[in-house]
C-alpha positions in Angstrom: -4.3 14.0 -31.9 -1.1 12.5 -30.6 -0.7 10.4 -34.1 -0.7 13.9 -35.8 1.7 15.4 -33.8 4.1 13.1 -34.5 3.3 13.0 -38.0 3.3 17.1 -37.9 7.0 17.0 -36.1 8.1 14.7 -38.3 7.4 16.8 -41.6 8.7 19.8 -40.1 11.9 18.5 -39.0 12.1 17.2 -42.6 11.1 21.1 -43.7 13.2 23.1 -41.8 16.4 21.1 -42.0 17.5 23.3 -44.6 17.6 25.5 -42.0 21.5 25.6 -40.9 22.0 27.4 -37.3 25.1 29.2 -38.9 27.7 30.5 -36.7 27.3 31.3 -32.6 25.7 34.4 -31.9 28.0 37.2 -30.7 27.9 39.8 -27.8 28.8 42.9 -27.9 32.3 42.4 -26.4 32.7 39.5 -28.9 31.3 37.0 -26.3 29.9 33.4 -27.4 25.9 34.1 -26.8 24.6 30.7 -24.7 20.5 31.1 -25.4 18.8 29.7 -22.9 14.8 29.0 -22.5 13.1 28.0 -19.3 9.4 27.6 -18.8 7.6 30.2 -16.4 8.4 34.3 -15.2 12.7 34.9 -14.8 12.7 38.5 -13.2 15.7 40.8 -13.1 18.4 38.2 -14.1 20.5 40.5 -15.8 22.0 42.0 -12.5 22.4 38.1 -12.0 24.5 37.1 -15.4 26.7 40.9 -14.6 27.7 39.4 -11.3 28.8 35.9 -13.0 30.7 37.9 -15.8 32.4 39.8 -12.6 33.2 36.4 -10.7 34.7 34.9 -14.3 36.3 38.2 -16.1 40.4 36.0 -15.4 38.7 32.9 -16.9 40.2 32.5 -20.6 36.8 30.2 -21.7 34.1 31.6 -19.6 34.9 35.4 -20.0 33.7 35.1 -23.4 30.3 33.7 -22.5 27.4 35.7 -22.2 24.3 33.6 -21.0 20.9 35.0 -22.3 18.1 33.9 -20.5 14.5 34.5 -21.8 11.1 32.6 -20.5 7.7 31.4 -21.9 5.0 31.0 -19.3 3.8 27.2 -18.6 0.3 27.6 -20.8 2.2 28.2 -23.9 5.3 26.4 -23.3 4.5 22.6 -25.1 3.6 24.6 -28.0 6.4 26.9 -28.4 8.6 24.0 -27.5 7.2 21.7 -30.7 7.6 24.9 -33.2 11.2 26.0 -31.7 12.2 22.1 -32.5 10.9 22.0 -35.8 12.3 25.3 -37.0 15.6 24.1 -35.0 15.6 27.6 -33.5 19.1 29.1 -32.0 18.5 27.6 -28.9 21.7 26.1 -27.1 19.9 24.8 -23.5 15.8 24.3 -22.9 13.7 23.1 -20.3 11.7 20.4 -21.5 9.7 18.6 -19.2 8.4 15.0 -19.2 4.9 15.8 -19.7 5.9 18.0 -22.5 6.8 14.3 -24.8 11.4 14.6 -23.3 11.0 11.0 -24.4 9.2 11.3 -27.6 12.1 14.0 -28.9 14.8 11.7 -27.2 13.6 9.1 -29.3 13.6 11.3 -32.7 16.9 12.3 -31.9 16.4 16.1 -31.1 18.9 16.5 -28.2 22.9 16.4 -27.9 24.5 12.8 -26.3 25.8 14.8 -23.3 27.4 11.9 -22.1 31.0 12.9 -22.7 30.7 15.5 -20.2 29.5 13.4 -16.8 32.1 11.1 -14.8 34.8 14.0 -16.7 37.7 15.3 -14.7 37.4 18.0 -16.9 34.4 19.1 -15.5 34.8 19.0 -11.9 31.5 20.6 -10.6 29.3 18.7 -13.4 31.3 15.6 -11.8 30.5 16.7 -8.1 26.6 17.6 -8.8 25.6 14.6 -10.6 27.6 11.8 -9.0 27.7 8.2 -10.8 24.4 7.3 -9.3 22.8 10.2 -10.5 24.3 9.7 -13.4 23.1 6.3 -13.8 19.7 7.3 -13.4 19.2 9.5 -16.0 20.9 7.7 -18.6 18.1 6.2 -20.9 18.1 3.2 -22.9 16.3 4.4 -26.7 15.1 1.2 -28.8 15.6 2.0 -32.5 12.9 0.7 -35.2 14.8 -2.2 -36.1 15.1 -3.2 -31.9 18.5 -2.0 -31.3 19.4 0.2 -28.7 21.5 3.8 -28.1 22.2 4.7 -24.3 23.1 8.0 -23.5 22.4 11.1 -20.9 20.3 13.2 -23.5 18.9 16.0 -20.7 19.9 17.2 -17.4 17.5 15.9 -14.7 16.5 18.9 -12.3 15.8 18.1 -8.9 16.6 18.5 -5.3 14.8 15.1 -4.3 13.8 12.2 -6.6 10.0 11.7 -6.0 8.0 14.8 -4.2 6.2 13.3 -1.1 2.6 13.3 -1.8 -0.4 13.8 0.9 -2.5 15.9 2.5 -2.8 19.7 4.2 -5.1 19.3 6.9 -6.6 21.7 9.9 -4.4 21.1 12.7 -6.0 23.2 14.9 -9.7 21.5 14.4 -8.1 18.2 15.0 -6.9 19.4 18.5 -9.9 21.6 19.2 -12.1 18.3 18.9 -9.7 16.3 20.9 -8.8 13.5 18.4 -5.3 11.6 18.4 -2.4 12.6 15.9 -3.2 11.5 12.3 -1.0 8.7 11.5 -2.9 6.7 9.2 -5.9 6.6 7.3 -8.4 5.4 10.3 -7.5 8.3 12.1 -7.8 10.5 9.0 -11.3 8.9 8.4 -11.9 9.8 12.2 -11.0 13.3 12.2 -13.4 13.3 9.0 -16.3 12.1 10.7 -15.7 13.8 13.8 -15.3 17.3 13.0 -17.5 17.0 9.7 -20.4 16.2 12.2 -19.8 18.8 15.4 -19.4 21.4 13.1 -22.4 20.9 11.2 -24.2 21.1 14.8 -23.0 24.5 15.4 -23.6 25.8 11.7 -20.3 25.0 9.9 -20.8 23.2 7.1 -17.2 21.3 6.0 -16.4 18.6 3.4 -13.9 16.2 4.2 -11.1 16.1 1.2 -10.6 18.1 -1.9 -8.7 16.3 -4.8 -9.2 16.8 -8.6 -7.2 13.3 -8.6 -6.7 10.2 -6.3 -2.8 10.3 -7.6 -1.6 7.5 -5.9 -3.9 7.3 -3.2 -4.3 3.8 -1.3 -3.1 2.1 -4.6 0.2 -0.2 -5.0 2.0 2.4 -7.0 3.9 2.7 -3.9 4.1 -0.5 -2.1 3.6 -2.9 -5.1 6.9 -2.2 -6.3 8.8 -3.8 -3.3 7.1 -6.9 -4.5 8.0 -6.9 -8.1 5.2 -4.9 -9.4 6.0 -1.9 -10.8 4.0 1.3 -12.0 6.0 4.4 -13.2 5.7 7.6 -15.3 7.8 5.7 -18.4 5.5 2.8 -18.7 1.9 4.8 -18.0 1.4 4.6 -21.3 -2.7 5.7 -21.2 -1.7 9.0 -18.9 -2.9 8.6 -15.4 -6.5 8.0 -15.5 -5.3 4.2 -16.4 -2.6 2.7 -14.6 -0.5 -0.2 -16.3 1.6 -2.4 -13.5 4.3 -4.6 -15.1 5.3 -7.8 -13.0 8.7 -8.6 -13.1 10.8 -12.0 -11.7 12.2 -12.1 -8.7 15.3 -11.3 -9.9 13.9 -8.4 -11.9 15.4 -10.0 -15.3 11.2 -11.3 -16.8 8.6 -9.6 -17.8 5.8 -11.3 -16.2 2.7 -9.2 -17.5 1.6 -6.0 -18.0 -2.0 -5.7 -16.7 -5.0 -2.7 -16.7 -8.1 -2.6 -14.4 -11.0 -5.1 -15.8 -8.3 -7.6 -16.9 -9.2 -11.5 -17.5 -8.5 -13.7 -14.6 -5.7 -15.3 -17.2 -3.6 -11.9 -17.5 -3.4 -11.3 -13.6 -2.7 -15.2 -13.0 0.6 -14.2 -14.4 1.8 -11.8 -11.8 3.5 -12.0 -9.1 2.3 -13.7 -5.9 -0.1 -11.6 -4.0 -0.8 -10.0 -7.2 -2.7 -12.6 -9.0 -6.3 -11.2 -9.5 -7.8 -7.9 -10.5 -6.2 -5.5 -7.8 -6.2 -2.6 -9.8 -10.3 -2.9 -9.6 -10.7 -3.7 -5.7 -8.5 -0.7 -5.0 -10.8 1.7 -7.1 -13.8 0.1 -4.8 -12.1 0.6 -2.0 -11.4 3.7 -2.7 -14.5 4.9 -3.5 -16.2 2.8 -0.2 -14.0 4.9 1.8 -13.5 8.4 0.7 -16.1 9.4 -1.6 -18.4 10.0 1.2 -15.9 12.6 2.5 -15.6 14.8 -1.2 -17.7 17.2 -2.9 -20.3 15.5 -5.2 -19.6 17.8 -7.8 -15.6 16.9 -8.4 -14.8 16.4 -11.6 -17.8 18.1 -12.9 -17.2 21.7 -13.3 -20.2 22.9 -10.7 -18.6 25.0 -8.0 -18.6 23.7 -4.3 -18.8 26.4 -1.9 -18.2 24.1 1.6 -14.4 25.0 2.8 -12.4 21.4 3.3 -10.9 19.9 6.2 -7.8 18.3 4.4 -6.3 19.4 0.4 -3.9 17.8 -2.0 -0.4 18.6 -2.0 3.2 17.9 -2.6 5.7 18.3 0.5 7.6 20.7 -1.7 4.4 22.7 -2.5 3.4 22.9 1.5 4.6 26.0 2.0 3.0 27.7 -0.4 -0.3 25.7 0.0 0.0 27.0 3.7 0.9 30.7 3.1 -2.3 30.3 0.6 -4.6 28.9 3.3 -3.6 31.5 6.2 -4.6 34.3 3.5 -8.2 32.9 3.8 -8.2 31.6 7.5 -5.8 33.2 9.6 -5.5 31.9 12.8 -5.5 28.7 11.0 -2.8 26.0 12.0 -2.0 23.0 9.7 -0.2 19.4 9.8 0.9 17.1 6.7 -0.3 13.7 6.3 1.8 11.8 4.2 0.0 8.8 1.7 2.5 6.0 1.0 2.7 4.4 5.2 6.8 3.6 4.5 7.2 7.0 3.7 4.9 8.1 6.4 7.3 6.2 8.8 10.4 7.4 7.0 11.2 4.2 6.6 15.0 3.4 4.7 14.5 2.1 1.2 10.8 3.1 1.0 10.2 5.0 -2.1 10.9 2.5 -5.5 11.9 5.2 -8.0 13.7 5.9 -11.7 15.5 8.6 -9.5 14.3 11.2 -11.7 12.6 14.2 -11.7 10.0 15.4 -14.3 12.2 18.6 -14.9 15.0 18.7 -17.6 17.1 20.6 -19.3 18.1 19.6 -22.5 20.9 20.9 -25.5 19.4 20.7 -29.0 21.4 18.4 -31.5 22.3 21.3 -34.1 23.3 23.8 -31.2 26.6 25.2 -32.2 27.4 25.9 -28.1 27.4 22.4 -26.6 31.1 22.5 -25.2 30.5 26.4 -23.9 27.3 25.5 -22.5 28.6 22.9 -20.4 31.3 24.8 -19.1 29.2 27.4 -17.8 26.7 24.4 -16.6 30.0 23.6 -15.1 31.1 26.3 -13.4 27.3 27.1 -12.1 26.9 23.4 -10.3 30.7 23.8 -9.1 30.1 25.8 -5.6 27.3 25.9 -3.5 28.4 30.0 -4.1 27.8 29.8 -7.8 24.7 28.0 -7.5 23.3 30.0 -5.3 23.9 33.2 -7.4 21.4 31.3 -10.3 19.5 29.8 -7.6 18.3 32.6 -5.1 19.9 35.7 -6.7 22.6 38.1 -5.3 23.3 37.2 -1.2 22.8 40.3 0.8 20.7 42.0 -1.8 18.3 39.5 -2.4 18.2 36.3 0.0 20.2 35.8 3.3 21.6 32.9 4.7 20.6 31.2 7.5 23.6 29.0 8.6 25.4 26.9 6.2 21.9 25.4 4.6 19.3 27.6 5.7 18.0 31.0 3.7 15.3 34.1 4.1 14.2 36.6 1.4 14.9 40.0 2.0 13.0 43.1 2.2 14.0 43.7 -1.9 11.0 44.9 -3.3 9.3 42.7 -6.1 10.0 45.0 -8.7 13.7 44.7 -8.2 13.9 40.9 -6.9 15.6 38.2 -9.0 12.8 35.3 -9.7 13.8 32.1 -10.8 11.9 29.2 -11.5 14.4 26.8 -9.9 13.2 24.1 -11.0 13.7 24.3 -14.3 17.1 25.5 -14.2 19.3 24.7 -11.1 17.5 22.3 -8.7 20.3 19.9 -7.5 20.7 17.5 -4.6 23.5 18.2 -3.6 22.5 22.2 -3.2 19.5 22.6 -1.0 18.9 25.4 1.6 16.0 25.2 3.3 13.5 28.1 3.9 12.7 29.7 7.5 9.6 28.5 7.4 10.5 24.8 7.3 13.4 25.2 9.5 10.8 27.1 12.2 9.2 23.7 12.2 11.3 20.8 13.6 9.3 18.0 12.4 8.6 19.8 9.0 12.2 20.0 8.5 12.7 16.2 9.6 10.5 15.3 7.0 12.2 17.2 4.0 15.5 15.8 5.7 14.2 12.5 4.6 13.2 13.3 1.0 16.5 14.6 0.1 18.3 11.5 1.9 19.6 9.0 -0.5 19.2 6.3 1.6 15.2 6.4 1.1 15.3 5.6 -2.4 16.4 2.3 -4.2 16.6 2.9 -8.0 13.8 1.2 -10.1 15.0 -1.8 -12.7 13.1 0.1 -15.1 15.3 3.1 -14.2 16.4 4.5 -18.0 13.5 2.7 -19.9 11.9 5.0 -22.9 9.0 3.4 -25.0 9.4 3.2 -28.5 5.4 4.0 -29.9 5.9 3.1 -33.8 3.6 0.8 -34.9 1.0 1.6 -31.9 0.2 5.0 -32.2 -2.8 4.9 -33.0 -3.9 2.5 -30.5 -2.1 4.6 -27.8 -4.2 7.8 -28.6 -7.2 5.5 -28.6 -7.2 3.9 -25.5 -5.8 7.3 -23.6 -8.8 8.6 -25.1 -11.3 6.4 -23.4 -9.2 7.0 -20.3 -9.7 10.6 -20.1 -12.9 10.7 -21.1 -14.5 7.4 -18.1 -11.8 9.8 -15.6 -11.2 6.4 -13.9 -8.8 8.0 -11.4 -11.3 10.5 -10.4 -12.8 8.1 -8.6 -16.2 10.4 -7.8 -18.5 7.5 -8.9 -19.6 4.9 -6.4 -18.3 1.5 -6.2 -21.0 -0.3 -8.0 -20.7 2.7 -10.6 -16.9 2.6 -10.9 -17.0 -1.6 -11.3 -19.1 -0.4 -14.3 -16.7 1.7 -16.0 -13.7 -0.3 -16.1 -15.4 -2.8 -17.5 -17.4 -0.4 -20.0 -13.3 0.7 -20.5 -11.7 -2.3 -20.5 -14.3 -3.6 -23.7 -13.9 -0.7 -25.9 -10.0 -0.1 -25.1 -10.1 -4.1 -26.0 -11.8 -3.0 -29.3 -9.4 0.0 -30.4 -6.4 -1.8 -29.8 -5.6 -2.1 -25.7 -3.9 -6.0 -26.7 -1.4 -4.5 -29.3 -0.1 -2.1 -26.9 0.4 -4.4 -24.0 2.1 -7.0 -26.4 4.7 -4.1 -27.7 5.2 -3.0 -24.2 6.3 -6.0 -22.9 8.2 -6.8 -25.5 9.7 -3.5 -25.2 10.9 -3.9 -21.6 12.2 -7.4 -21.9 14.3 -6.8 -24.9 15.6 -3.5 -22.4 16.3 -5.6 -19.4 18.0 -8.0 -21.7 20.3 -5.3 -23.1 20.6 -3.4 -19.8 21.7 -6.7 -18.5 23.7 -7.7 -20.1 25.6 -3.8 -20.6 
C-alpha cells in the first residue's frame, strides 16, 4: 500500500504540474488572499481575522492581507492532504502532521525552504518565537538519491512542550479510601492494583486494573536507553510502533553501532553499547507482559467489549484535563491523580527527556504558493506578542476567554454557537506562549508538573535531532515488514510471555524473509553518512 502511494504521488505531481497556481487570489478590498488549511473543527473565526484586520489597518504590508481559514476534520485529512499536493491546490500554509508522511513530502520536495525567514531581524516575532535552538531542531537534514544532502526548515514545528508526558489517570480517591501509600512507582501502582481489585470484588465491584489499546513506551528503554547511547525515535521507527528499532551510537555520538529489532541474533546485539548487548527489546516485552497483563481486560486488542470500569487509563499530561472532565461525567464524586511512566520524568529530573525537540504538529508552505513572503509576515506578526497570539489562540479577550494573571486563562459564559474554536495545535502552539487553564492552576502539583514540561532545561536535544530517512530502494521491504508488525500487534502486548517469546520470533523469521536485513543495512548507512555531514556542518 505504501509503495503505491508513492508511486500514485509521484504520477500525479508529474500530471498536474501543468497546473500553474497563476496570480494570488484577491479580496474584495484588493487584499492578497493567505489560504490557509488546518486539520479538525475552526468555529467563528471570522470575528477573529475582523479584529486582526482592525489591529493592522496603518500597516502598509499587512493591511492588504486577508487570512482565510477553512478546516477538514482528522478522518479525512491524510487523504485530502495527498490530493491537494498532487493537484498543487491554492494553498499558501497547511497542517501537515508527522503521521500524515511531513517527511516523505519533505523528501519529494513539496514544501518552501523557509529558512530565510528564522534567525531574521526582519522578522522580529518569528525570531522571538522560535529562538536558535528551536530553530536548530527543526531544521532537517534530506539525503538525495545520489547520497548528498539539503538542510533546511521546510515546516513550522507546533508545540508548547517538546515530548507530551505520558502515564496514567488513576482513582485517587480509591487509593485513599483503601489506605495505600502515594503512587510513585510501579510497585506501588501494582499494589494499588491488587489491593483495590480484590476488596472491591468482595463487596460486589468488579474492576480491571489498566486500560491501554497500546503499551507506548511503557517499562521499555525508549526513555532511559537514550542516556546511554541507545536511541529510539519517531524518525527512525521505521516499522510504525508495533516494532521498535534502537540504534547504538559511540560514545561520542559520531558511530553507528547497530540498529537492532526484537528476536535479533546474539551477533547484532553484541554490537551495542554496554549494558545493551543482548536481546533487551525481548526481556522487556516479557516483562511486561509478567507484570501487567494480569491487570488488563483479556479482550484488548480484540474488538469484544469489556464492560468492568478501570482503576487507571492511558493518557497524555496535556490530554488530563479533558480525560478528567470525561471521567467526572460518568463518576462524579470521583477524584483522580497522574502517574507519570518514564521514573526521571516522574522525579522531574533536569536533562531527563532525550528528544528531537519536536512536535508531531506542523505547518508547512507549499513550494508553488505564490504567498510565501505575505504568509510569513502575518506568521510574523501573529507569534510577535503574547496579545496577537492570543487573539488566534483563544479568541477575542473579554468576549471569549479571560485572563487569569499574566499566564493564566478561563472560558467565558459565550455560548457554543458564538465561541471561537481553534485547534491550537495545529496552528499556534508555541513555547514561548502558554497560559495555563484554571483547572491546572486550581491544582498546585498539577501545575508543577506542566511547569516542568514546558521548561527547557528538561530536555537535551537528540543527535539524531533533524534526521529524515530516505526509503528508495527499500520500499517494498518497508511495507513488508510494517505489515507483519501490525498484523503479530507486538506492542499490544495482551499475549503471555511464553506466547509473546513466540511471536517475535514467528516475526523476526518472516520480516528476515521479506526483507528486514536490507532495511537495517540502508538505515544505518543512512544515519552515519548524516552524522558525518551534520558533523562536519
Amino acid at each position: 500500500m505504501k509503495t503505491k502511494l508513492l508511486k500514485t504521488f509521484a504520477i500525479g505531481l508529474t500530471v498536474f504540474s501543468i497546473l500553474a497556481c497563476g496570480k494570488p487570489v484577491v479580496g474584495p478590498n484588493g487584499e492578497t488572499i493567505i489560504n490557509i488549511r488546518l486539520m479538525n473543527e475552526i468555529r467563528n473565526a471570522g470575528k477573529v481575522i475582523a479584529r486582526f484586520q482592525e489591529l493592522v489597518k496603518d500597516d502598509p504590508i499587512l493591511s492588504m492581507v486577508l487570512p482565510r481559514i477553512t478546516f477538514i476534520t482528522g478522518g479525512s485529512y491524510r487523504d485530502r492532504l495527498n490530493m491537494s499536493l498532487i493537484a498543487q491546490e491554492r494553498f499558501d500554509l497547511m497542517f501537515v502532521g508527522s503521521w500524515q508522511g511531513l517527511r516523505f513530502f519533505i523528501q519529494q520536495g513539496v514544501f518552501a525552504d523557509l529558512t530565510e525567514f528564522f534567525n531574521n531581524d526582519e522578522f522580529p516575532g518569528l525570531q522571538k518565537a522560535f529562538p536558535p535552538d528551536f530553530v536548530q531542531a527543526k531544521t532537517m537534514y534530506i539525503r538525495e538519491n545520489d547520497g548528498t544532502f539539503r538542510r533546511g526548515i521546510f515546516g513550522i514545528n507546533l508545540a508548547e512542550f517538546f515530548e507530551d508526558t505520558r502515564g496514567l489517570i488513576y482513582r485517587e480517591d480509591l487509593r485513599r479510601a483503601h489506605n495505600l501509600p502515594p503512587i510513585t512507582c510501579n510497585d506501588t501502582l501494582i499494589k494499588f492494583f491488587e489491593t483495590v481489585i480484590e476488596a472491591e470484588r468482595q463487596i460486589g465491584n468488579e474492576w480491571l486494573g489498566l486500560d491501554m489499546w497500546n503499551m507506548f513506551h511503557l517499562d521499555t528503554p525508549w526513555y532511559w536507553g537514550k542516556h546511554y547511547g541507545v536511541f529510539a525515535q519517531d524518525s527512525t521507527n521505521l516499522f510504525g510502533d508495533q516494532t521498535h528499532i534502537y540504534i547504538g551510537l559511540s560514545p561520542d555520538n559520531r558511530t553507528v553501532l547497530n540498529a537492532v529489532v526484537a528476536g535479533d541474533s546474539p551477533e547484532e546485539f553484541a554490537k551495542m553499547p554496554p549494558g545493551f548487548q543482548y536481546d533487551f527489546i525481548t526481556e522487556v516485552a516479557v516483562a511486561r507482559a509478567n507484570r501487567w497483563n494480569r491487570f488488563m481486560s483479556p479482550h484488548r486488542g480484540t474488538g469484544q467489549l469489556e464492560f468492568r470500569p478501570f482503576l487507571a487509563v492511558y493518557t497524555t499530561l496535556s490530554g488530563f484535563e479533558s480525560a478528567v472532565r470525561e471521567a467526572l461525567d460518568r463518576t462524579p464524586n470521583a477524584e483522580f491523580g497522574f502517574f507519570v511512566f518514564d521514573e526521571a520524568q516522574r522525579n522531574m529530573q533536569p536533562g531527563a527527556i532525550v528528544s528531537d525537540m519536536v512536535s508531531n504538529n506542523w505547518l508547512v508552505v507549499p513550494a508553488w504558493s505564490e504567498n510565501i513572503y505575505l504568509t510569513m509576515r502575518f506568521l510574523d506578526w501573529m507569534f510577535g506578542s503574547m496579545e496577537n497570539h492570543n487573539l488566534f489562540h483563544y479568541g477575542i479577550e473579554g468576549e471569549d476567554w479571560i485572563a487569569i494573571g499574566d499566564y493564566g486563562f478561563k472560558q467565558t459564559d459565550i455560548s457554543e454557537s458564538q465561541r471561537f474554536v481553534m485547534q491550537t495545535y495545529s496552528f499556534t502552539a508555541n513555547p514561548n506562549f502558554i497560559r495555563k487553564s484554571e483547572f491546572v492552576l486550581s491544582r498546585p502539583e498539577l501545575e508543577k508538573r506542566f511547569r516542568y514540561m514546558y521548561d527547557m532545561s528538561a530536555y537535551v536535544l537528540s543527535p539524531l535531532a533533524g534526521f529524515v530517512f530516505n526509503p528508495a530502494g527499500v520500499q517494498t521491504e518497508i511495507a513488508n515488514v510494517t505489515a507483519l508488525s501490525n498484523e503479530m500487534q507486538l506492542n499490544v502486548s495482551r499475549y503471555d510471555a511464553d506466547v509473546a517469546v513466540q511471536r517475535i520470533d514467528r516475526w523476526h523469521r518472516e520480516a528476515t524473509r521479506v526483507g528486514l536485513e536490507r532495511v537495517r543495512a540502508e538505515l544505518i548507512l543512512q544515519l552515519q553518512e548524516f552524522l558525518d555531514y551534520k558533523y562536519a556542518n
